[in-house]
C-alpha positions in Angstrom: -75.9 -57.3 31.0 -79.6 -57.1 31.4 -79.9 -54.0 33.1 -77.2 -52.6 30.7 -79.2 -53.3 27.4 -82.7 -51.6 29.4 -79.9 -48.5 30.1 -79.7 -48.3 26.8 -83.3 -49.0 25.5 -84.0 -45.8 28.1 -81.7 -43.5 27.4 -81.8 -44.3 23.3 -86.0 -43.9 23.6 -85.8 -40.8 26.3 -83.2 -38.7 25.3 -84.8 -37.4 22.2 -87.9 -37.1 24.4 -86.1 -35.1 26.9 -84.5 -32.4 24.3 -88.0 -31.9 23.0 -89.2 -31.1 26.4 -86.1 -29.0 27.2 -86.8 -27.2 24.2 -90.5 -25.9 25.8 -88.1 -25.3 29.2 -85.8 -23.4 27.6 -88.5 -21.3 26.2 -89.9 -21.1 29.3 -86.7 -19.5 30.7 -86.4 -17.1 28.0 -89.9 -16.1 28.4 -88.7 -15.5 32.2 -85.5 -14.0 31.6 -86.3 -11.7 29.2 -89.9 -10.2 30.6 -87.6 -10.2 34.2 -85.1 -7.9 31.9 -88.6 -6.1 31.2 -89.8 -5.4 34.0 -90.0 -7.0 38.2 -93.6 -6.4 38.1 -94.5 -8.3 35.0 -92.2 -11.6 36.2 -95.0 -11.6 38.9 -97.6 -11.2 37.0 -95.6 -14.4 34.7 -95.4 -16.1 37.9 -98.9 -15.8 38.5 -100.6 -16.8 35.0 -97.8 -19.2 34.3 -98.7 -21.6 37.0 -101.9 -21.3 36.7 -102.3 -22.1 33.1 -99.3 -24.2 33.5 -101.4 -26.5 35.9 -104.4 -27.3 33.7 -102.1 -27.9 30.7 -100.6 -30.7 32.5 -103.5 -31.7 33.6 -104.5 -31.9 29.8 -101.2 -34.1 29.0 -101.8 -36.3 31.5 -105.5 -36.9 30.2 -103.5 -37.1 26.8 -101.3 -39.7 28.2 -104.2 -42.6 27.6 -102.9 -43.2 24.5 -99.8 -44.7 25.6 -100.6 -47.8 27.0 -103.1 -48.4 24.1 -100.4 -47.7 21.8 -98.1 -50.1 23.6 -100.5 -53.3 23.6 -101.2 -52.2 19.8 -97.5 -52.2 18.7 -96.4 -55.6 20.9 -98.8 -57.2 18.2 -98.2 -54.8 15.2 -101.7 -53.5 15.0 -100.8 -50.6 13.3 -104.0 -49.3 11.1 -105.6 -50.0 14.7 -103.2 -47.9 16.2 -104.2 -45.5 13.7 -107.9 -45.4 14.2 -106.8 -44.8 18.4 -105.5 -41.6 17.0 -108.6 -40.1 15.9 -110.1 -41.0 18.5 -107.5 -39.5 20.9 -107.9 -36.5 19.3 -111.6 -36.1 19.8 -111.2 -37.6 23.7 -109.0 -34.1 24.1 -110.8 -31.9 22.3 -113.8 -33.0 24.5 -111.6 -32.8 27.2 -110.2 -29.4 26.1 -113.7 -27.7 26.4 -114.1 -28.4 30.1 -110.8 -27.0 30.7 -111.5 -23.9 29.3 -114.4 -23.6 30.9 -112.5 -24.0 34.5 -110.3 -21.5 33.2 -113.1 -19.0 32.6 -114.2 -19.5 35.7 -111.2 -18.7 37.4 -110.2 -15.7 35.5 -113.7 -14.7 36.0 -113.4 -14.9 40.1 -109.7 -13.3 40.0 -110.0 -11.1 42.7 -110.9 -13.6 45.1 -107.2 -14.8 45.0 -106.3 -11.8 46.8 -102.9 -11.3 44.2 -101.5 -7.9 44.4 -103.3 -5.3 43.1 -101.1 -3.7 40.8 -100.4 -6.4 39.4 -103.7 -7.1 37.8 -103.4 -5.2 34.5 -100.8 -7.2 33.6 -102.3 -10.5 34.7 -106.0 -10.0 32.9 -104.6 -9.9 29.1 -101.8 -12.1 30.1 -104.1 -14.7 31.3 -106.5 -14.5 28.4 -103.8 -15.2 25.7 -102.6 -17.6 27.3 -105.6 -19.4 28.2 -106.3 -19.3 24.3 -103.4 -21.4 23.1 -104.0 -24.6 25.2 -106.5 -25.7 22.2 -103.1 -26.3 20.1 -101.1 -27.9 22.6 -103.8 -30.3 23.3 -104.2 -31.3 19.6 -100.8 -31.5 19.3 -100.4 -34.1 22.6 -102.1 -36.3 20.6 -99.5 -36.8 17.6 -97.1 -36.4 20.1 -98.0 -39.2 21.9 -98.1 -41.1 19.0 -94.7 -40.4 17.7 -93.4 -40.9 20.8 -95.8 -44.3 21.6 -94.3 -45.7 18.2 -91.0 -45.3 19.1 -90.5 -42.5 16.4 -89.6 -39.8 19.6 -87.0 -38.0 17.1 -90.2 -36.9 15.3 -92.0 -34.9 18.1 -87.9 -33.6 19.1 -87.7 -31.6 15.6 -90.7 -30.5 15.8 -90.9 -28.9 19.4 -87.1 -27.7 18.7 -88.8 -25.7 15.2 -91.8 -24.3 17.4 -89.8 -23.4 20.2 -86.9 -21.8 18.6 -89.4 -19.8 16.6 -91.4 -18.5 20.2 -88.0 -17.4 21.3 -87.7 -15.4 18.3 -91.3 -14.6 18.9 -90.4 -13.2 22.5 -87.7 -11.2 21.5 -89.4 -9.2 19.0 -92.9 -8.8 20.8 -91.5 -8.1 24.2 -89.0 -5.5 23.4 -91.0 -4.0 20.3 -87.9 -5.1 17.8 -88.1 -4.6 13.7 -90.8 -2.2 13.8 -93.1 -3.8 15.9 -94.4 -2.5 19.4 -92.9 -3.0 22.4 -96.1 -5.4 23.8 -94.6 -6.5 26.8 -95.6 -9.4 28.4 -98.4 -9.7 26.7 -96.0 -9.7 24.0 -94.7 -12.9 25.3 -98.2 -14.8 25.3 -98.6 -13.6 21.7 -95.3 -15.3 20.7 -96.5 -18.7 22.6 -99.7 -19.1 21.1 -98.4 -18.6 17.4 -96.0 -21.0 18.6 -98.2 -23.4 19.8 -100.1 -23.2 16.4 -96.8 -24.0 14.1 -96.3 -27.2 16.8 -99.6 -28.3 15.8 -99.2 -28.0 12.1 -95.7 -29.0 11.6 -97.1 -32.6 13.8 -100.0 -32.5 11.2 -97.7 -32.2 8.0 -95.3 -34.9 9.4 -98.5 -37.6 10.2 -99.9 -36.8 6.9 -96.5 -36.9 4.3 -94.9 -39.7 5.8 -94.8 -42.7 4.0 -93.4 -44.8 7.1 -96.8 -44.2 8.5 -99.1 -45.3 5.4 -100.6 -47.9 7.9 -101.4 -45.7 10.6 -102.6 -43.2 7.7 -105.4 -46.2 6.5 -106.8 -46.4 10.2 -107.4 -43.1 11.1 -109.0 -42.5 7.7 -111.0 -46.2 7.9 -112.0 -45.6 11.2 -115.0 -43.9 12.8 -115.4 -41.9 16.1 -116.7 -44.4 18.5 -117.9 -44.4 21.6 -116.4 -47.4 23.0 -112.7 -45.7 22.3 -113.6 -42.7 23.5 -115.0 -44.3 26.9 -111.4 -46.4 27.4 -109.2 -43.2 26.8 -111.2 -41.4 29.4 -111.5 -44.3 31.9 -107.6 -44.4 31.3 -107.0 -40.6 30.9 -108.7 -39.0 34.0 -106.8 -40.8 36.4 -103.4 -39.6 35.0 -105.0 -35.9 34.4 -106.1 -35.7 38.4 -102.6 -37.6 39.1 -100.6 -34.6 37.3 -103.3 -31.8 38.0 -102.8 -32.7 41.7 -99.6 -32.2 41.8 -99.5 -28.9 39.4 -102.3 -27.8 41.8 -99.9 -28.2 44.4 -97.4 -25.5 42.5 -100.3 -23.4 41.8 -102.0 -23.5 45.2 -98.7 -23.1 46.6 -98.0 -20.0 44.5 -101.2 -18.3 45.3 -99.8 -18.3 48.8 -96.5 -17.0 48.2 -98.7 -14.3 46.2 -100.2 -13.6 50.2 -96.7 -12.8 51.1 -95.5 -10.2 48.4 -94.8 -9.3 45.1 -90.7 -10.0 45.4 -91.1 -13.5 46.9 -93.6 -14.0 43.5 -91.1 -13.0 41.3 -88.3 -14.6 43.2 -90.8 -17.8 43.0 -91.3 -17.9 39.4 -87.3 -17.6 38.9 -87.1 -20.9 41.2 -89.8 -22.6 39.8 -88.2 -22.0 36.1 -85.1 -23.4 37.2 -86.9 -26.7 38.3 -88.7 -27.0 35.5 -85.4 -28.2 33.6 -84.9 -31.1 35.6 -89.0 -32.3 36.0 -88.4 -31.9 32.1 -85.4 -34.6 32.2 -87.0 -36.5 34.9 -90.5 -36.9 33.1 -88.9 -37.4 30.0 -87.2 -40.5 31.5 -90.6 -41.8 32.5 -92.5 -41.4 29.1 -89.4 -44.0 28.3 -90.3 -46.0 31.2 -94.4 -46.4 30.7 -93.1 -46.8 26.9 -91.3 -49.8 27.5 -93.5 -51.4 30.5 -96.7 -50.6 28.0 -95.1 -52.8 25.5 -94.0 -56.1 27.4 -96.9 -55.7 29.6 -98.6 -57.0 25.8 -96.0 -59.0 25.5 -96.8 -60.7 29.2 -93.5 -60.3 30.0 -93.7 -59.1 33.7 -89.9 -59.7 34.3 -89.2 -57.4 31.7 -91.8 -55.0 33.5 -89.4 -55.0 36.7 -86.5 -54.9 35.3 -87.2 -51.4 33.6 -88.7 -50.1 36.2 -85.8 -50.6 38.4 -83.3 -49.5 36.1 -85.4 -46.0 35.0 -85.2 -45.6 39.5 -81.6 -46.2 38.6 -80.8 -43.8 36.0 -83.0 -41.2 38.1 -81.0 -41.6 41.5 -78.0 -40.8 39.1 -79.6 -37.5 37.2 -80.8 -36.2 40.8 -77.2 -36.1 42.3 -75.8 -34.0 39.4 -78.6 -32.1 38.9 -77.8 -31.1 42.7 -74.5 -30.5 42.6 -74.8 -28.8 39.4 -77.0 -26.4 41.7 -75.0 -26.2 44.4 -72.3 -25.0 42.7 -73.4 -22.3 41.7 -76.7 -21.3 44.2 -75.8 -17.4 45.3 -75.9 -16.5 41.8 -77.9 -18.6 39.6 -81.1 -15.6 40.3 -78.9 -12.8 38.8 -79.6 -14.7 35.3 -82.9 -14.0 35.6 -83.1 -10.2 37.0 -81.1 -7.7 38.3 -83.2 -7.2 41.6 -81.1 -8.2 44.3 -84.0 -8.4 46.6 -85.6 -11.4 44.5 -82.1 -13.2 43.8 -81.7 -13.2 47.6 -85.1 -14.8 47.9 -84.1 -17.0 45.2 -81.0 -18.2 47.1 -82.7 -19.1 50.0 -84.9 -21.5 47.8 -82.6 -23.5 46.1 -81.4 -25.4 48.6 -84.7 -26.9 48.9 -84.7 -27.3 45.6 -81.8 -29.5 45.2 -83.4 -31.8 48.7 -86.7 -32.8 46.6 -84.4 -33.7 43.1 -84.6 -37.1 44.4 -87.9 -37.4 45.7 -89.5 -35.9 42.4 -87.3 -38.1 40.0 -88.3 -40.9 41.4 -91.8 -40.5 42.1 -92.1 -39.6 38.5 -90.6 -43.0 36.9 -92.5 -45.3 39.5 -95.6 -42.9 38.5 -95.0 -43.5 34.9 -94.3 -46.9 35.3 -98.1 -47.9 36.6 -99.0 -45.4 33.9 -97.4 -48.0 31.5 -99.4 -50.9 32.7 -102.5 -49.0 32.5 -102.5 -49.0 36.8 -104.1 -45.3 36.9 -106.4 -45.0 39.6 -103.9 -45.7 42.2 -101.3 -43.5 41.1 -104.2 -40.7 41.4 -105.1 -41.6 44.9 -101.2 -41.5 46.1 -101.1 -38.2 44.7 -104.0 -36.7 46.7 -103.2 -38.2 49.8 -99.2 -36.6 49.4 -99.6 -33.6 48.2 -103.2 -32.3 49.4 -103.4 -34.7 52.4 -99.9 -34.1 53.6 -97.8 -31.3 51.4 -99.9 -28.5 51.7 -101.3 -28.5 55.0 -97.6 -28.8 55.9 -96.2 -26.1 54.1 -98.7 -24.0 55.1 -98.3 -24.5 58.8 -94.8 -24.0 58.2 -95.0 -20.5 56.3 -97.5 -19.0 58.2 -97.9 -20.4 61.7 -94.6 -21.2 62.6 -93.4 -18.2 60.4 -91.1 -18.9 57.6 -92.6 -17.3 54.7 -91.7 -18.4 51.3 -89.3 -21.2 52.6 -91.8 -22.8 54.4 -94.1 -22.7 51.4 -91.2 -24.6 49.4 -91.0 -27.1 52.2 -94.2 -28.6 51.1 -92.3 -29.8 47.9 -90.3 -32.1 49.2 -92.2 -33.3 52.0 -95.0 -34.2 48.8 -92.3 -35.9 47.2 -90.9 -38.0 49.9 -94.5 -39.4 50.9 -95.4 -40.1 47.2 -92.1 -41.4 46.8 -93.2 -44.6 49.8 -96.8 -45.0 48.5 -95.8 -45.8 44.8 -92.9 -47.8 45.6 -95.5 -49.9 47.8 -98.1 -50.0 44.9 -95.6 -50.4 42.2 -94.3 -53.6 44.2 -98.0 -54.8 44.5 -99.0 -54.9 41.1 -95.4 -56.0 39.5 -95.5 -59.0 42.0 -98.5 -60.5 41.7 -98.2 -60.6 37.9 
């Protein structure tokens, strides 16, 4: 009965969670289907960009991700105007934060050629890369009411709202890319135009909602009464760096890994990013599960109630074990054919077919690393989870796939290899860690 009731308190807290992340995947596949309809050469340039940018926009919502545990220790005692005066401060922590991102960003697009991508594909990545770049401002702002919504347990909130913005970049996409309704036929670049205005309605819808609803007239007082400080911004980024080198790490394990497939050719890029948009649904789910899961253990860890701590965290393993096998067989029924979806190239949905299977081995690795992750998250246990995740994926992942791709000659399947092999070891190392800190408590 006990486990049943946390099933519930899960699934009731994650699901809307999860269809507001599904609702940026989905957009995420539509961008990738339709510029793959476009044009082969511009899905690699996509591939590129995408995980790229992709990788220091989750290392920005994992910096974001502070505000959780503060949330949760605020709510167990109904400190809501306080919980309101963390806002404003979470929203200066990321703007700080956003600035140094950019500035890595600039960097990089600045030393481009050193990556040694193909070079016709470089037109399309420059503008591609700068539109893009420009629109993590918004989603960073917007993390911050996200987290709130979600910290408070209001998680319907942030679903709406992603569902509005992403419906609308779909729409965006459709018109931009193919140069529909009078407008010109941009491209991909189309498509980044589309996500940034996108990214901007997220912001203001969160904005309009925070500031018109009278269920939050508590949380409205404290972010008015309170003042910047320094002592709130020093906890959110003593909590918040952690997480953001825990999920950079392992985004710059996709994006490291995709500048190699980019060593091997232009198809195996394109054939990449179709792969890696088909993953991206079920890390969606998964880390959806786990914002649940460092929800709940936030909250009784300011309750003190440690059993309650286990209990979830065992039954968020649970639920993930479950998700992972379908997700799987929902993939391997249908594995020669899923890449047609996405282009007509048979080259790339060849490629494609040959990655999936891997694909469906690190399901279980990845769902459960990300609800044991998420669970320290919770309990404000950060440092470790960022030390596991340097030691699997740059200590152990990479090194392996590459030595598997290049030396021992198995291209793009031996790049992929280093996904589960990442998984697995992270897997071990916060199962250890998570029974450390949950027993001696």
């Amino acid at each position: 009965m006990e486990y049943k009731n946390h099933v519930k308190s899960l699934l009731k807290l994650g699901i809307p969670i999860i269809i507001g992340q599904l609702g940026s995947i989905i957009t995420g596949l539509a961008d990738t289907v339709m510029v793959g309809q476009h044009s082969t050469a511009e899905l690699a340039a996509a591939s590129f960009v995408n995980n790229v940018i992709n990788s220091f926009i989750i290392l920005g919502t994992g910096f974001s991700f502070n505000f959780t545990p503060v949330i949760g220790e605020n709510l167990a005692v109904n400190k809501r105007i306080a919980i309101g005066g963390w806002l404003k401060n979470s929203l200066v922590a990321n703007l700080t934060t956003t600035f140094i991102i950019l500035l890595v960003l600039g960097g990089i697009y600045g030393n481009l050629t050193l990556l040694r991508q193909p070079e016709e594909l470089m037109p399309l990545i420059r503008p591609y890369y700068l539109i893009s770049m420009s629109s993590i401002l918004f989603v960073m702002m917007a993390n911050s009411f996200r987290q709130f919504v979600e910290g408070i347990m209001d998680a319907s909130i942030s679903m709406w709202i992603l569902m509005i913005g992403n419906l609308l970049n779909i729409i965006g996409n459709y018109i931009l890319i193919y140069g529909k309704f009078g407008m010109p036929e941009f491209g991909l670049f189309g498509a980044g135009i589309s996500t940034l205005i996108s990214r901007i309605i997220i912001l203001a819808l969160f904005v309009t909602v925070f500031t018109r609803r009278k269920q939050y007239l508590a949380f409205q007082k404290g972010f008015i009464a309170t003042k910047v400080k320094k002592a709130y911004w020093k906890k959110l980024n003593i909590i918040g760096w952690p997480i953001a080198f825990q999920q950079g790490i392992e985004a710059a394990t996709f994006c490291i890994t995709t500048i190699m497939i980019g060593w091997i050719g232009g198809l195996e890029l394109a054939a990449h990013q179709v792969a890696i948009a088909i993953s991206t649904i079920s890390f969606t789910i998964y880390l959806g599960l786990g914002s649940a899961v460092a929800i709940r253990t936030s909250v009784y860890k300011g309750m003190k109630d440690w059993h309650n701590v286990r209990k979830v965290t065992l039954t968020g393993v649970m639920i993930a074990v479950v998700t992972s096998t379908v997700i799987s067989l929902i993939l391997l029924s249908c594995f020669n054919t899923i890449g047609s979806l996405f282009t007509d190239d048979a080259s790339v949905c060849d490629i494609v077919a040959i990655l999936i299977p891997i694909l469906m081995i690190y399901q279980f690795g990845d769902s459960i690393q990300i609800v044991l992750a998420n669970a320290l998250r919770g309990l404000s246990d950060v440092k470790s989870i960022m030390w596991i995740s340097l030691i699997a994926y740059f200590g152990v992942a990479l090194p392996a796939g590459y030595n598997i791709a290049f030396n021992l000659g198995q291209g793009i399947a031996g790049v992929w290899l280093s996904y589960p092999i990442g998984f697995t070891c992270a897997v071990a190392f916060l199962g250890w860690r998570s029974y450390i800190v949950m027993r001696t408590n």
